[in-house]
C-alpha positions, 0 to 999 in steps of 0.5 A, spaced: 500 500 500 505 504 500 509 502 495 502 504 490 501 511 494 509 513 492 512 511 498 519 508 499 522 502 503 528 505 507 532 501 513 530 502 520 538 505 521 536 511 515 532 516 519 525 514 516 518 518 515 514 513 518 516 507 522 511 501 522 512 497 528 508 490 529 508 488 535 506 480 538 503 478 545 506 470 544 513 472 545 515 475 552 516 482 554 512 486 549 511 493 552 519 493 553 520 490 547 515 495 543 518 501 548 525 500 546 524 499 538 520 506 539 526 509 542 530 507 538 526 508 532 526 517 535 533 516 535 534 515 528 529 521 527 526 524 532 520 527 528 518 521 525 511 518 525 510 512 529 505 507 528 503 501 532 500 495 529 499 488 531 497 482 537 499 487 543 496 493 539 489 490 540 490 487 546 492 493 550 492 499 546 491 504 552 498 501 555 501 503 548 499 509 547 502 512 553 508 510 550 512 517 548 512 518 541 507 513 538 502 517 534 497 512 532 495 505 534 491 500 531 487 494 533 486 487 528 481 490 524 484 496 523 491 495 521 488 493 514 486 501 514 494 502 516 495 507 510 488 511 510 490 513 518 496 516 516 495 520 511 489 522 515 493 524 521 491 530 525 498 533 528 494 536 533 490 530 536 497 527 540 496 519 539 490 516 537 487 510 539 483 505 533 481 498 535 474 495 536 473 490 540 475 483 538 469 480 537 467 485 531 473 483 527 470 477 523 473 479 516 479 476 513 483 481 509 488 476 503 495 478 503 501 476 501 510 477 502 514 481 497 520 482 495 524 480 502 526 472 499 525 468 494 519 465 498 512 469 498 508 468 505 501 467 502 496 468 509 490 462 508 486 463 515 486 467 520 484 468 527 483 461 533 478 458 536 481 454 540 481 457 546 488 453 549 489 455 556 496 460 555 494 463 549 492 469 548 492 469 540 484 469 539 483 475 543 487 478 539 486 475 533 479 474 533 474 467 531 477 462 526 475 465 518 478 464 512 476 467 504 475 462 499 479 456 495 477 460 489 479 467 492 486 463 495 488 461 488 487 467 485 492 470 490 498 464 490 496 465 482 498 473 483 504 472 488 507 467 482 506 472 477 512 476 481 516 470 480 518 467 486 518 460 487 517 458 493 510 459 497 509 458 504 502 457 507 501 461 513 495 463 518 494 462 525 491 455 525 491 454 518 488 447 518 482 450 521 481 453 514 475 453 510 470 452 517 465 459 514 465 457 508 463 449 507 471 448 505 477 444 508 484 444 508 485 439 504 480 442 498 486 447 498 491 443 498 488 440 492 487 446 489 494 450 490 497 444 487 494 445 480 497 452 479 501 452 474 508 456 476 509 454 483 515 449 483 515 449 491 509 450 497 511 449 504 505 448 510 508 452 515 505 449 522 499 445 522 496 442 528 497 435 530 489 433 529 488 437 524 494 434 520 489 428 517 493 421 514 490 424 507 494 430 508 500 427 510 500 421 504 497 427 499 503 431 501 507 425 499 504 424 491 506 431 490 510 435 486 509 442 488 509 440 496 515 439 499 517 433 505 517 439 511 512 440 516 511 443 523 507 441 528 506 444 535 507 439 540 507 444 547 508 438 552 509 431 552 505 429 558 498 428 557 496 430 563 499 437 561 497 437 555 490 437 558 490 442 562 493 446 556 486 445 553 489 442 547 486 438 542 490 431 542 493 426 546 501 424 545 499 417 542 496 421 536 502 425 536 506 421 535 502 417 530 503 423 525 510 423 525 511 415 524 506 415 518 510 422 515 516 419 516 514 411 514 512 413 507 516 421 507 523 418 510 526 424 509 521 429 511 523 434 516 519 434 522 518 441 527 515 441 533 513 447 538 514 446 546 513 450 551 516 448 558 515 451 565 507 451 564 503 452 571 503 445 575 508 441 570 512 438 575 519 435 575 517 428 572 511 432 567 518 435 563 521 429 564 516 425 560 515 430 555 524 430 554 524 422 554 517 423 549 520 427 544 527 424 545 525 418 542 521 421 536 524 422 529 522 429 528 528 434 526 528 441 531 524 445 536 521 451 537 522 452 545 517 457 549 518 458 556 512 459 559 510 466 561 504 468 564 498 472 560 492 477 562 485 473 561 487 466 559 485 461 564 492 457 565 493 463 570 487 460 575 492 453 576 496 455 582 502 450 581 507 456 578 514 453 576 519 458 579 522 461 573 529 459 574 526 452 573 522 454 567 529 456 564 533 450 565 528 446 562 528 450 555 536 450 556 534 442 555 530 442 550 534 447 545 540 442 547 536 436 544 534 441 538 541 442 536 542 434 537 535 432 533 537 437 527 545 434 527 543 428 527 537 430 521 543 434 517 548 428 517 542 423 515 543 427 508 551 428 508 553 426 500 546 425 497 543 430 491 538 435 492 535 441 490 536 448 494 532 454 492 537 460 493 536 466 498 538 473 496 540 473 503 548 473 504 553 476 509 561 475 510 561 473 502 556 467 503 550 467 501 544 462 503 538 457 501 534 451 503 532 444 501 526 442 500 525 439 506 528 445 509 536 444 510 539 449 511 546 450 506 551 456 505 556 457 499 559 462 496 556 468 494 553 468 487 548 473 485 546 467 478 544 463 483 540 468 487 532 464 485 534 459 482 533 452 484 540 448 484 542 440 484 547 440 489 551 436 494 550 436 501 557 436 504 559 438 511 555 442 517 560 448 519 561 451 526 554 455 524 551 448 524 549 450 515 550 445 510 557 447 507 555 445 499 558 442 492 555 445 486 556 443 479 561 446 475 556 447 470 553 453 473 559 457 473 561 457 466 
């Protein structure tokens, strides 16, 4: 919208007219993360207009509106009216404040990433109805909606257009799509598979009882879709999982990646896991590591619990102490970085196509497999958005796959 208005894209570090922060109430500490970024944003422009969108923007706007220097903040429904709300700002009128109450945003507004990377983030759903216990993403986000699959392909059709070669599908809770409109997930699936000009699609994170065996053995037979999925977990301990108001036990979980891994070997497996959740005792974690230890799954997100206004995880009155909760990510992230050697090994020497980022630092530059490796080579602008047959070579200190390419792509 900016871009179409006559506005430029500068760095943060340049100075600019306009800052956009977006803010998150899933992360921890997202005033001082809001307030910092604001003051950094002024010293780099002291006259500059500062806007605050975002999940923490509709969650407490009154609180970031007291923040010095903002001068407007809007709600989930109105970030989309970002650009009319600049333009029509009063100067004299100090911070204005624009956000309805979450249970009046019911539309879905399309939209999809350009010109950062070689991928393209095409937003399917938006908003949850599942209610999990820590979460506050539904009073942020608001109820489960999505567009039509009709309306989706003409948007995935648009991003290719632009080139890219990769697209991601990405949502709240994106397996939850098509409920408002008689639709499924699966249908889309199907659907996004017979556009024409995209040689990748990648499921970015897709709850466990959501992901259906015909998704998974669809996703198996196709050409497009790519051996990755990511699959929050959050515990290993039924008893928690229960009390988090998840919607699955682990015996399901577990299900899911013995099926992907039996007919997809070398798919990659993620899985979110928060750790320290209230009344999770010392044997609770322990069978959650012991859990995830024994799955074949390829890294984890690790989130330590922290405590969120008006979710109900607050009423449980068994709080783990945060020195605990710390220790116990430390843990987790320990045996991500083994699960992800241990996958990357697997792969040493064998032949696979990698699409190249524009992305490069210290004369490198860096890509991903189809079933997300991530590898590092020399910087080559020839290479930026190409998909490449190559050799997977050695891991590096920065725990990348050092590649071989052939020698044709150089001449």
């Amino acid at each position: 919208m900016f871009t179409a208005n006559g506005f430029s894209k500068v760095d943060f570090l340049d100075g600019a007219d306009i800052y956009v922060i977006n803010t998150c109430s899933v992360t921890d500490h997202a005033d001082k993360k809001c307030r910092k970024v604001v003051k950094q944003a002024l010293k780099y422009n002291p006259n500059a207009f500062i806007a605050i969108i975002g999940c923490y923007a509709q969650l407490k706007p009154q609180e970031i509106a007291s923040i010095p220097g903002v001068n407007i903040v809007l709600g989930a429904n109105e970030k989309f009216n970002l650009l009319d709300h600049i333009l029509n700002y009063n100067n004299q009128e100090g911070t204005q404040v624009f956000a309805n109450e979450i249970k009046h945003v019911n539309n879905f507004v399309a939209s999809f990433s350009m010109g950062d990377r070689t991928r393209t983030f095409l937003k399917v759903q938006d908003g949850c109805d599942y209610f999990c216990s820590f979460c506050t993403i539904p009073l942020a986000r608001g109820r489960s909606r999505s567009d039509t699959i009709a309306n989706t392909v003409l948007s995935a059709k648009e991003a290719a257009s632009n080139g890219v070669k990769e697209i991601v599908l990405t949502g709240v809770n994106i397996g939850d799509f098509g409920k408002n409109n008689n639709e499924t997930f699966f249908d889309l699936v199907k659907a996004l598979d017979q556009i024409n000009g995209i040689e990748r699609i990648r499921i970015s994170s897709i709850e466990p009882n959501l992901l259906t065996n015909e998704i998974i053995t669809y996703v198996a037979n196709s050409e497009r879709f790519v051996a990755h999925f990511h699959i929050p977990l959050q515990s290993g301990s039924d008893k928690i999982l229960k009390a988090m108001r998840r919607k699955y036990e682990r015996e399901l979980y577990a299900d899911r990646v013995a099926l992907i891994k039996d007919i997809m070997p070398d798919c990659c497996i993620g899985a979110d896991v928060i750790t320290g959740f209230p009344s999770e005792t010392e044997e609770d974690f322990l069978d959650t590591y012991r859990f995830i230890n024994q799955l074949d799954i390829s890294y984890l997100h690790v989130f330590t619990y922290s405590e969120r206004d008006d979710t109900t995880a607050l009423r449980i009155k068994e709080v783990v102490p945060g020195n605990i909760r710390h220790q116990r990510t430390e843990m987790l992230k320990i045996l991500s970085e083994k699960k992800k050697r241990f996958f990357y090994e697997q792969h040493q020497g064998k032949k696979m196509k990698v699409l190249f980022e524009m992305e490069h630092e210290n004369g490198d530059m860096k890509g991903f497999t189809e079933n997300y490796i991530k590898v590092k080579t020399a910087y080559d602008p020839l290479l930026y958005n190409e998909i490449i047959d190559v050799k997977l070579c050695d891991m590096d200190a920065d725990g990348e796959m050092l590649i071989q390419l052939p020698m044709e792509i150089f001449v």
